[in-house]
py3Dmol code that shows the C-alpha trace and the ligand (Angstrom):
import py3Dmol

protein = """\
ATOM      1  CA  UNK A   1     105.080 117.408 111.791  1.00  0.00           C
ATOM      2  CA  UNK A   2     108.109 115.352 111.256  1.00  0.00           C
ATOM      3  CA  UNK A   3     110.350 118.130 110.630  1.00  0.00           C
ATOM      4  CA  UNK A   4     113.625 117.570 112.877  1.00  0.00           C
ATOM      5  CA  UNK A   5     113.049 113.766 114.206  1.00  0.00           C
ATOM      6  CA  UNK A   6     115.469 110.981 114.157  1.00  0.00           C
ATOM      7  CA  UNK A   7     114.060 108.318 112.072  1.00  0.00           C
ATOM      8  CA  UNK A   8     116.484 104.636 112.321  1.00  0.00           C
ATOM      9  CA  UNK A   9     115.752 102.591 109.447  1.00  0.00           C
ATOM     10  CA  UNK A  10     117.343  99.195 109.417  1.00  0.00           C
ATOM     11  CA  UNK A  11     117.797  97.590 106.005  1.00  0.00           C
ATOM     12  CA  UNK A  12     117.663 100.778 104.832  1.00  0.00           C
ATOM     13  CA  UNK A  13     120.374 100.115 101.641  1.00  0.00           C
ATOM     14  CA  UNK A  14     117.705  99.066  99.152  1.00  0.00           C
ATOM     15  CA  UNK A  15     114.176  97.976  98.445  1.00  0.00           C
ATOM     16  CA  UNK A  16     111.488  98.959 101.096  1.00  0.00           C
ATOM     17  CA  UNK A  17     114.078 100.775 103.647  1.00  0.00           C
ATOM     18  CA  UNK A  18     115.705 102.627 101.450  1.00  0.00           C
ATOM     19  CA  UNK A  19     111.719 103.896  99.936  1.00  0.00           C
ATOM     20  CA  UNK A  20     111.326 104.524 103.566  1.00  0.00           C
ATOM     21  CA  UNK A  21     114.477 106.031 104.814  1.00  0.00           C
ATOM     22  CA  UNK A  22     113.777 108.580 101.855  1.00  0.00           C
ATOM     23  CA  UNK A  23     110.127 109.339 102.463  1.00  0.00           C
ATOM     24  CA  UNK A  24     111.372 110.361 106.043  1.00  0.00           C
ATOM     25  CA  UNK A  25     113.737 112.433 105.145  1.00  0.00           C
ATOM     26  CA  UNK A  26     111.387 114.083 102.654  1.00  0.00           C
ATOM     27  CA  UNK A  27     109.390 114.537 106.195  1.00  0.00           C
ATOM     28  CA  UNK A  28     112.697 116.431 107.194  1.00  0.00           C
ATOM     29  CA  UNK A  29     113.912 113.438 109.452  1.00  0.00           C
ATOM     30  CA  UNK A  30     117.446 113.034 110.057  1.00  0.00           C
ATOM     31  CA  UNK A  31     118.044 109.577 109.443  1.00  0.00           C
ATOM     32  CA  UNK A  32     120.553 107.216 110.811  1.00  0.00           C
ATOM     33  CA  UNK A  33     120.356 104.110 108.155  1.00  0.00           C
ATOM     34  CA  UNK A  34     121.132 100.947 109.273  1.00  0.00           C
ATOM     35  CA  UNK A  35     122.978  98.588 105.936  1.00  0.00           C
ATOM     36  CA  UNK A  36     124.336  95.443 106.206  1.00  0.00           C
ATOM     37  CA  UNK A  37     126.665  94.776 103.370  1.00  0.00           C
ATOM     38  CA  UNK A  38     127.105  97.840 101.705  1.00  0.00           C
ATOM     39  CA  UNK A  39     125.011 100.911 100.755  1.00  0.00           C
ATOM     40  CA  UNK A  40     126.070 103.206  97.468  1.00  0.00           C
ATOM     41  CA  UNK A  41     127.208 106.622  97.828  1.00  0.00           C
ATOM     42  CA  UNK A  42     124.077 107.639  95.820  1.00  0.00           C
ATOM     43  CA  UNK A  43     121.943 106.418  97.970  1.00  0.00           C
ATOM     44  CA  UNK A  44     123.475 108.808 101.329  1.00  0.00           C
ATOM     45  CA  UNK A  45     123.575 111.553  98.827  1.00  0.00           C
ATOM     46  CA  UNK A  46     120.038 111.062  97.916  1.00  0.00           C
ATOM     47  CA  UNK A  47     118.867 111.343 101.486  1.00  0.00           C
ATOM     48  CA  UNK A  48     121.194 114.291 102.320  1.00  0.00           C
ATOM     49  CA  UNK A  49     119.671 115.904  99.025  1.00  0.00           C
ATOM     50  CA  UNK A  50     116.560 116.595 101.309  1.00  0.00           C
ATOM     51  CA  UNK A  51     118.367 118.629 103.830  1.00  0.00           C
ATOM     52  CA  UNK A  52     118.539 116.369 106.447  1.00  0.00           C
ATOM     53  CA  UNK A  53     121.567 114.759 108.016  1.00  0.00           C
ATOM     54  CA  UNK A  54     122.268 110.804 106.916  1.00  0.00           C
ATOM     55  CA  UNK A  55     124.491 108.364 109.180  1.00  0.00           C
ATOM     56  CA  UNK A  56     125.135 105.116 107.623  1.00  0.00           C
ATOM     57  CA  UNK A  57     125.858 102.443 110.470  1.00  0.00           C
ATOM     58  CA  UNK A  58     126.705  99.404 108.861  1.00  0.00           C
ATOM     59  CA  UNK A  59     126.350  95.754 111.170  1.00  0.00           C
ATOM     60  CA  UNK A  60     123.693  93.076 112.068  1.00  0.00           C
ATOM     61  CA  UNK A  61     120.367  93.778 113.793  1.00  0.00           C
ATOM     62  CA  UNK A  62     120.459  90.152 115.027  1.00  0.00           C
ATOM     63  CA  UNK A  63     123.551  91.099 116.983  1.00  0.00           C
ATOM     64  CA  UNK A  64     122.148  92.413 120.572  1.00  0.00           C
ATOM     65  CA  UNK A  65     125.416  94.466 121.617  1.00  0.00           C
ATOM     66  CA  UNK A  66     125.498  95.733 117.854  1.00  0.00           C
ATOM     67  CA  UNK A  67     121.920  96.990 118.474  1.00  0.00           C
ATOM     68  CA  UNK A  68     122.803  98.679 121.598  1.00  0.00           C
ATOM     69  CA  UNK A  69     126.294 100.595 120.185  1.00  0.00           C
ATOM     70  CA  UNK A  70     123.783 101.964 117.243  1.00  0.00           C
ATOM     71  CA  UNK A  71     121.334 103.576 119.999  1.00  0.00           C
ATOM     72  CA  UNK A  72     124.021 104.658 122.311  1.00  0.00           C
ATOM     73  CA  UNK A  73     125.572 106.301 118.998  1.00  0.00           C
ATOM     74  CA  UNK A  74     122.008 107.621 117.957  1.00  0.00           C
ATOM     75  CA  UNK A  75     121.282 109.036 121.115  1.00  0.00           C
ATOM     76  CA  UNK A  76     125.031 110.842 121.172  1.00  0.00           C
ATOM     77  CA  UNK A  77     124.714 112.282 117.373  1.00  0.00           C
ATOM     78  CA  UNK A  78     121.010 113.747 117.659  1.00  0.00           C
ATOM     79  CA  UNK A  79     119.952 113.354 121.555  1.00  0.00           C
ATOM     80  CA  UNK A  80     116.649 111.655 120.970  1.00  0.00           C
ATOM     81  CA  UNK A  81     115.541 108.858 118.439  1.00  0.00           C
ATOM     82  CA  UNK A  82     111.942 109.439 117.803  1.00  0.00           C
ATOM     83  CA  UNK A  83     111.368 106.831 114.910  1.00  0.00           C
ATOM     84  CA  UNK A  84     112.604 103.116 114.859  1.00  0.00           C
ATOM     85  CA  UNK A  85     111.540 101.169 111.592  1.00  0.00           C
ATOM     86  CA  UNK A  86     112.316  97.690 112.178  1.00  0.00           C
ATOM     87  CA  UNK A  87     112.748  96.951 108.324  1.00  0.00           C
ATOM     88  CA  UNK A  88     115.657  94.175 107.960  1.00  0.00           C
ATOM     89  CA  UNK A  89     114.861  90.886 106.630  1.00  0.00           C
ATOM     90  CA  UNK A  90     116.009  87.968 104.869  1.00  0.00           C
ATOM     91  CA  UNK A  91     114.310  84.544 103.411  1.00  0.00           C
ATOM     92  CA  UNK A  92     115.421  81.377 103.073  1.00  0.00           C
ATOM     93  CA  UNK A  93     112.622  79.356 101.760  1.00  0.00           C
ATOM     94  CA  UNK A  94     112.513  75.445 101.571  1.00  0.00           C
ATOM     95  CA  UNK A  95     110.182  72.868 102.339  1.00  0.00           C
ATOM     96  CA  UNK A  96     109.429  72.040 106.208  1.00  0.00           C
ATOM     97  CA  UNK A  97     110.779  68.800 105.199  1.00  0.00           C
ATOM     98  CA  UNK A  98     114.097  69.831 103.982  1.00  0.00           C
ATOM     99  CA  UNK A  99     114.584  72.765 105.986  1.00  0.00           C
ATOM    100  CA  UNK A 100     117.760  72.828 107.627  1.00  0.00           C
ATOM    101  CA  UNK A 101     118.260  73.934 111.245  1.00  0.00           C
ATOM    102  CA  UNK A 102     120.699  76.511 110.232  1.00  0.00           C
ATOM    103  CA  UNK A 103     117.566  78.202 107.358  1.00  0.00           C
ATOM    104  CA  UNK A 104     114.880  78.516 110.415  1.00  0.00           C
ATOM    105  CA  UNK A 105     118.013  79.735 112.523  1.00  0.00           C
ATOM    106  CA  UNK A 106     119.156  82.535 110.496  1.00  0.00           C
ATOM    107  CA  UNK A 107     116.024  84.020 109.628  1.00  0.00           C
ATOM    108  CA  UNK A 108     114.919  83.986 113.045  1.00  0.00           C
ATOM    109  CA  UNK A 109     117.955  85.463 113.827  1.00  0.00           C
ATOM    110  CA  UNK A 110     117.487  88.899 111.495  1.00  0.00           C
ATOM    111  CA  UNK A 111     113.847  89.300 111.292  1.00  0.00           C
ATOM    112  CA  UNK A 112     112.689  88.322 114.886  1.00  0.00           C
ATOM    113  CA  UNK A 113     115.235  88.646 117.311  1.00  0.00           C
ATOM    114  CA  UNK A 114     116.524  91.750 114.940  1.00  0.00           C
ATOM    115  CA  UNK A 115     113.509  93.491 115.807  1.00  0.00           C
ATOM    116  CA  UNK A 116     113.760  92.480 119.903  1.00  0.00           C
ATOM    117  CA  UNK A 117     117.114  93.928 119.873  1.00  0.00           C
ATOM    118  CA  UNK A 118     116.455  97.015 118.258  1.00  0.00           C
ATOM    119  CA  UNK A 119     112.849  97.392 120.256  1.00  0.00           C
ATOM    120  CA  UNK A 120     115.248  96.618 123.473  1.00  0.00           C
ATOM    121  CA  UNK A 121     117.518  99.295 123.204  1.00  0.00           C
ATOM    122  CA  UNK A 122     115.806 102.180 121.676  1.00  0.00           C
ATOM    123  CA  UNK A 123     112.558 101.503 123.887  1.00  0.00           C
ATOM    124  CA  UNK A 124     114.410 103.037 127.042  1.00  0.00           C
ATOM    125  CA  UNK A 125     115.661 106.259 125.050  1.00  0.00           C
ATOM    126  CA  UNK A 126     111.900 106.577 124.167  1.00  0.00           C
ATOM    127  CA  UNK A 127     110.467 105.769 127.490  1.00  0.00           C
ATOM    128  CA  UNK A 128     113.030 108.399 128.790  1.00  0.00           C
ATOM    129  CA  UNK A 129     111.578 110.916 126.086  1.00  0.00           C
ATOM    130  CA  UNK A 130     108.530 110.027 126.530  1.00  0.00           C
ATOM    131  CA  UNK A 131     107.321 110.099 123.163  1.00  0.00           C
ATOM    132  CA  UNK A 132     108.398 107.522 119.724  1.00  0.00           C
ATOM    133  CA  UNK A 133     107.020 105.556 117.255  1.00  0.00           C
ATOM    134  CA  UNK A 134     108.415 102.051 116.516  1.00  0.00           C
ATOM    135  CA  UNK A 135     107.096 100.201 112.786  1.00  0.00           C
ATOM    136  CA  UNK A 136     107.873  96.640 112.327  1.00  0.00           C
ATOM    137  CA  UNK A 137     107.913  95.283 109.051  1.00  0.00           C
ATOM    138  CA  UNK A 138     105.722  91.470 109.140  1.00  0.00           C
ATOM    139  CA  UNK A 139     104.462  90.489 105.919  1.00  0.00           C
ATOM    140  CA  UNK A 140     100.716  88.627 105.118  1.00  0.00           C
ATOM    141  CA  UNK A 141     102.618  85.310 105.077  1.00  0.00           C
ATOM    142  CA  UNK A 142     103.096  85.915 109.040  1.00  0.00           C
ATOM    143  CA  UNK A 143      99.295  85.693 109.216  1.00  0.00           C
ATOM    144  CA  UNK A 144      98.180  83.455 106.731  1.00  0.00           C
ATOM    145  CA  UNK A 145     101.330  81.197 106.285  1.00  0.00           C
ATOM    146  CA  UNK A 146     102.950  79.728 103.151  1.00  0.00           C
ATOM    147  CA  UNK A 147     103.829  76.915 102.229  1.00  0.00           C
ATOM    148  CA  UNK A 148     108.278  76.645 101.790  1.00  0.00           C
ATOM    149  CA  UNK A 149     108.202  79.737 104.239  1.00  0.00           C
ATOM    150  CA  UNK A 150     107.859  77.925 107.238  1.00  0.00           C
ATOM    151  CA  UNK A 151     111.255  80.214 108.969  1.00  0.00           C
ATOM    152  CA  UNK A 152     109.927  83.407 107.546  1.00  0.00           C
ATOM    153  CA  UNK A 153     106.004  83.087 108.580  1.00  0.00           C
ATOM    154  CA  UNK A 154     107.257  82.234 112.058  1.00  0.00           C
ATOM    155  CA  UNK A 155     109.388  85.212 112.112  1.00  0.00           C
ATOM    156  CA  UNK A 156     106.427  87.523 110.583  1.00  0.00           C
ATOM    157  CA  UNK A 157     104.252  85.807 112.988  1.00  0.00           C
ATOM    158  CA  UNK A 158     106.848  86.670 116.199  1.00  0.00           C
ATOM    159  CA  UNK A 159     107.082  90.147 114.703  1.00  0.00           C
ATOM    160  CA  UNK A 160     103.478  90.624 115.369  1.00  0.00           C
ATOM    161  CA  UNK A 161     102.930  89.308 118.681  1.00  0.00           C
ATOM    162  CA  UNK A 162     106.119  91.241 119.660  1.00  0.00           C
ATOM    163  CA  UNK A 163     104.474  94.488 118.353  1.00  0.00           C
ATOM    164  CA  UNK A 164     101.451  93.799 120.083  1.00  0.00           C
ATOM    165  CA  UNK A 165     103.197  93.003 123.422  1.00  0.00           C
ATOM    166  CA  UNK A 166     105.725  96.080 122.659  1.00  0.00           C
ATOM    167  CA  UNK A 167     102.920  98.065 122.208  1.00  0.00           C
ATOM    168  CA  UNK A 168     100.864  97.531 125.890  1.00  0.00           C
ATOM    169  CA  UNK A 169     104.153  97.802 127.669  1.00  0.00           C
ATOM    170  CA  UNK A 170     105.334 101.374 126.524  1.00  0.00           C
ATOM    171  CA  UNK A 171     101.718 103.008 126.151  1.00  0.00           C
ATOM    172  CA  UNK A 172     101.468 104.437 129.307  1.00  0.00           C
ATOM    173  CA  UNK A 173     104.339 106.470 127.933  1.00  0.00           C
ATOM    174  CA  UNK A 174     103.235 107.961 125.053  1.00  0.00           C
ATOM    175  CA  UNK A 175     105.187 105.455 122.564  1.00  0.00           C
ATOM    176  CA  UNK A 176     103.216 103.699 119.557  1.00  0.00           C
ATOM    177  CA  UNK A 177     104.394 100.156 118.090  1.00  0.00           C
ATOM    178  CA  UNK A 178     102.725  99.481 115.251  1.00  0.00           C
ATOM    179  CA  UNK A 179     103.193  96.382 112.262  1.00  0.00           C
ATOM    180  CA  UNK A 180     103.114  97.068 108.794  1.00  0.00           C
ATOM    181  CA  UNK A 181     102.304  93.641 106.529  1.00  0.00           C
ATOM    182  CA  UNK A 182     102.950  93.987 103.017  1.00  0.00           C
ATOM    183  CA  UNK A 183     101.659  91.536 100.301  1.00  0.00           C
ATOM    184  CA  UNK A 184     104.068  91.228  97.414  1.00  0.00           C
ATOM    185  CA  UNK A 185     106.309  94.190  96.824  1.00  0.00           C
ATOM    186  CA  UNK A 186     108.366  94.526  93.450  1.00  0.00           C
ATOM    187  CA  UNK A 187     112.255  94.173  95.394  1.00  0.00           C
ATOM    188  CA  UNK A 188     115.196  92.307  95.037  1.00  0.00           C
ATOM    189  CA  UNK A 189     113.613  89.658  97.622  1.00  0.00           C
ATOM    190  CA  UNK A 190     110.673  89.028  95.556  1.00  0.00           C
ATOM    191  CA  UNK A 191     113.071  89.357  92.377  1.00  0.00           C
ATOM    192  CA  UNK A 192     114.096  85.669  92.604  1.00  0.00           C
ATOM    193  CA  UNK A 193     111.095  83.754  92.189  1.00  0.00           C
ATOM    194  CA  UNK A 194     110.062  82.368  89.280  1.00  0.00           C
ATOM    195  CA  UNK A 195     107.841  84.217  86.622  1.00  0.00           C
ATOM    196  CA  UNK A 196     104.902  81.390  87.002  1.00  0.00           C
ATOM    197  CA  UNK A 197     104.883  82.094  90.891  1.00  0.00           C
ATOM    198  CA  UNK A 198     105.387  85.734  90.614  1.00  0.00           C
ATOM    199  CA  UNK A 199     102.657  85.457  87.645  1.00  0.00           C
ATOM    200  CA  UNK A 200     100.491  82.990  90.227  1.00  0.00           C
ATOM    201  CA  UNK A 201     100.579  85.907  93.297  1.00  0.00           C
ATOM    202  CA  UNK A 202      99.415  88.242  90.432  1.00  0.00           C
ATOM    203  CA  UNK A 203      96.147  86.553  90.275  1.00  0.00           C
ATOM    204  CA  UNK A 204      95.295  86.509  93.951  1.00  0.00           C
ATOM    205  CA  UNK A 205      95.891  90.633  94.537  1.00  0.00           C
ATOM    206  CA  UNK A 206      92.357  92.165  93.737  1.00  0.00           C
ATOM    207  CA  UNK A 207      93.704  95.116  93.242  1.00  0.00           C
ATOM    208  CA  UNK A 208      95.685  93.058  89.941  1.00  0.00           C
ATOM    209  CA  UNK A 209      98.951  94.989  90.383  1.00  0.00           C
ATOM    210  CA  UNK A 210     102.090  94.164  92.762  1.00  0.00           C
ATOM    211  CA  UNK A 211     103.094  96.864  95.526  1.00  0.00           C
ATOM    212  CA  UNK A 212     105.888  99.274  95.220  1.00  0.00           C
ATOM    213  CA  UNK A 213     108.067 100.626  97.407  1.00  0.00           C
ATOM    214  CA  UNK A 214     106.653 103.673  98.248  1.00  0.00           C
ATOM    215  CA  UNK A 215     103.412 102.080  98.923  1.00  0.00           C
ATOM    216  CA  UNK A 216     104.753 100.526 102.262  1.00  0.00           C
ATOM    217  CA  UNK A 217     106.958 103.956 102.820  1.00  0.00           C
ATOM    218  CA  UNK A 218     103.516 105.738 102.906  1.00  0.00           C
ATOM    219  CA  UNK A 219     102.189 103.546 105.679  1.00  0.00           C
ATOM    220  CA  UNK A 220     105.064 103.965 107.793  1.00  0.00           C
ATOM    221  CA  UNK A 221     104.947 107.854 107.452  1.00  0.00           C
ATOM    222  CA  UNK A 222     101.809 107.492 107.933  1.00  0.00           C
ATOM    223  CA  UNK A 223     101.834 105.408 111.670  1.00  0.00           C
ATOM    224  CA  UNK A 224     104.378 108.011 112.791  1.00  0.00           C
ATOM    225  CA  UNK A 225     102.620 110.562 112.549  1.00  0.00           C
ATOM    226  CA  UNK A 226      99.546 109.388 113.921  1.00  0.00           C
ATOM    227  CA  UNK A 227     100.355 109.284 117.789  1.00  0.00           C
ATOM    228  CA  UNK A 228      96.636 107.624 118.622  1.00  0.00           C
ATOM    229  CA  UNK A 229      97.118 104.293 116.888  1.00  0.00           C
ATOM    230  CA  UNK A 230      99.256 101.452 118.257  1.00  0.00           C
ATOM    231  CA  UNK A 231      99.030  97.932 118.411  1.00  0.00           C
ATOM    232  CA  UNK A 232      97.640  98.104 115.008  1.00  0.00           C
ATOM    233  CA  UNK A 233      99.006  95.638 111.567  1.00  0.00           C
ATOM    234  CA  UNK A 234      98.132  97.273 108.620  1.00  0.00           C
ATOM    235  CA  UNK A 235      97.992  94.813 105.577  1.00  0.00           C
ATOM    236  CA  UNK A 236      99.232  96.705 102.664  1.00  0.00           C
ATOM    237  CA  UNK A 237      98.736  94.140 100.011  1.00  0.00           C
ATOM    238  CA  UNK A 238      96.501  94.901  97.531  1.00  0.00           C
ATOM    239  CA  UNK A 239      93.618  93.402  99.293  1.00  0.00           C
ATOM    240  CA  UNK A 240      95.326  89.969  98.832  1.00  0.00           C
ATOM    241  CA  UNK A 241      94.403  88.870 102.552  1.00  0.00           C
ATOM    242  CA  UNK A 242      91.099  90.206 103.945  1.00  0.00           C
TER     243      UNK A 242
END
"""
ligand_1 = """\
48
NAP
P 115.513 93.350 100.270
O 115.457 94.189 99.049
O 116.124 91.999 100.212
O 116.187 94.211 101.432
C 116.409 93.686 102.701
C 117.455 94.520 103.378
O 117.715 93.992 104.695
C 118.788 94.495 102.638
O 119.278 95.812 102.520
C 119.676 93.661 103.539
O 121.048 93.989 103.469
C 119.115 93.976 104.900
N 119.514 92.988 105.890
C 119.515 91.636 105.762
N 119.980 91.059 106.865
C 120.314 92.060 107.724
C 120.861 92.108 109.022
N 121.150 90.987 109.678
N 121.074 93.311 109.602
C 120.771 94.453 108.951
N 120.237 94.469 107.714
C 120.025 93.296 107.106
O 114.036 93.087 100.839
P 112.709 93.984 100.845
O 111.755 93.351 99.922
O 113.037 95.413 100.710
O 112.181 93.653 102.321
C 112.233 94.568 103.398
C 111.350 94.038 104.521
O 110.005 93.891 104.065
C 111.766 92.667 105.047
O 111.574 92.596 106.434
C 110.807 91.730 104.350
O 110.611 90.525 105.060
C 109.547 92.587 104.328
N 108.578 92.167 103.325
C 108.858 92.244 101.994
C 107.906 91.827 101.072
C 108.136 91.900 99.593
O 107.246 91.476 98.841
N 109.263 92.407 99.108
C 106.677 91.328 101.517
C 106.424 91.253 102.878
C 107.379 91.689 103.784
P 122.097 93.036 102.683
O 121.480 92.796 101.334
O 123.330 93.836 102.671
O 122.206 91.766 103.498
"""
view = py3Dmol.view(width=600, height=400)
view.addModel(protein, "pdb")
view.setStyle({"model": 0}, {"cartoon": {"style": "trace"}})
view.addModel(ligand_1, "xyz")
view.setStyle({"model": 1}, {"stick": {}})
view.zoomTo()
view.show()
C-alpha cells in the first residue's frame, strides 16, 4: 500500500526516527532522512538494505528556509512527498523557576516551530498532489504536563493544536495530519534520567513495561495508511494517561 511513497522523517539518525524511517522503508518507501549532527553509514545502509532509495539531508528543522530547500530537493529527487513525520525533538528540562529564556527558546525552536516549518512547506506539494499524510510526534507530557518540562509540554502542547488546525485546513484535499503521543520510550532522550525517576515512570505504565521504538514506528505506519483518520492523537504509552 506503501510501496513506492516518499516518506521524510526528521530526526531520523537514532531512537524513534530512525525505528520509523526503517519501518517505512520496510513498507517500500523511499525515504529522505532528515539528521542533525551526524547519522552512521550503517544506519543509510540499513534502510537501502530494503530496496528503497535513502537521502540523508543533514540541517535544522527550526530553520524555515532550511525546511523549504529539503522540500524543494524532495520534490526534485522523487516528484511527490507523500509522508512527512515530524519526529525531531530535543529537552531541556529545569524548573519554571530556573528556566532560562534561552531553554524555553530552543526547544520551542526544534519541536514547535520545527514542525510549522516542515508542515509549511511540504503542505503545498501535498495540496498540489492532492493526497499525504503528515505525523507529528507530541508526547503525554503535552497533555498532562510535567513538572521541570515546562518548554517541552508547551511545545507537545503547540504540536497538537497545530495538528489539529493542520488537519481542518488541508482536508478538503485529501491530506491527513495526525499526532502520535508516546509515554516513555527506551532512547537516548529518556537515557539520562536517573534510575529512581526512570524506576518511578515504571510504576505509573499499567501495562508495567517502557515503550520501544518500534512501538511508536507501528503507529505511524499505521496513520499513513489509513487515509480516513485525521485530526486524531494517539497516546501510545502503555496506558499511562487515560
Ligand atoms: P533522541 O533519541 O534524542 O532523538 C532525537 C533526534 O532529533 C536526534 O536524532 C536529534 O539529532 C534530532 N534533532 C534534534 N534537534 C534537531 C533539529 N533542530 N533538527 C533536526 N533534527 C534534530 O529522542 P527520541 O526519544 O527518539 O525522540 C524522538 C521524538 O519523540 C521527539 O520529538 C521526542 O520529543 C518524542 N518523544 C519521545 C519520548 C521518549 O520517551 N523517548 C516520549 C514522548 C515523545 P542530534 O542528536 O544530532 O541533535
Amino acid at each position: 500500500m506503501l510501496q513506492g511513497k516518499t516518506a521524510v522523517v526528521t530526526g531520523a539518525a537514532k531512537g524513534i526516527g530512525k525505528a520509523i524511517a526503517l519501518a517505512f522503508a520496510k513498507e517500500g518507501c523511499n525515504i529522505v532522512l532528515n539528521y542533525h549532527s551526524s547519522v552512521s553509514d550503517e544506519t543509510i545502509k540499513e534502510i537501502e538494505d530494503c530496496g528503497v532509495k535513502c537521502m540523508p539531508v543533514k540541517g535544522d528543522v527550526g530553520d524555515f528556509e532550511f525546511a523549504a530547500q529539503l522540500v524543494k530537493d524532495v520534490k526534485k529527487e522523487f516528484k511527490t512527498l507523500d509522508i512527512l513525520v515530524n519526529n525531531a525533538g530535543i529537552t531541556s528540562d529545569m524548573l519554571l523557576m530556573r528556566m532560562s529564556e534561552e531553554q524555553f527558546d530552543k526547544v520551542i525552536h526544534t519541536n514547535l516551530k520545527g514542525t510549522f516549518n516542515m508542515i509549511r512547506h511540504a503542505s503545498s506539494l501535498m495540496l498540489k498532489q492532492r493526497s499525504g499524510a503528515i505525523i507529528n510526534m507530541a508526547s503525554v507530557v503535552g497533555v498532562t504536563g510535567n513538572v521541570g518540562q515546562a518548554n517541552y509540554a508547551a511545545s507537545k502542547a503547540g504540536i497538537i493544536g497545530l495538528t489539529k488546525s493542520t488537519a481542518k485546513e488541508l482536508a478538503q484535499r485529501g491530506v491527513t495530519c495526525n499526532a502520535i503521543a508516546p509515554g516513555f520510550v527506551e532512547t537516548d532522550m529518556t537515557a539520562v534520567l536517573p534510575e529512581d525517576v526512570q524506576k518511578q515512570m515504571l510504576e505509573t505504565i499499567p501495562l508495567k513495561r517502557y515503550g520501544q521504538v518500534e512501538d511508536i514506528a507501528n503507529a505511524a505506519v499505521f496513520f499513513a495508511k489509513n487515509t480516513y483518520i485525521t485530526g486524531q492523537v494517539l497516546n501510545v504509552d502503555g496506558g499511562m494517561v487515560m
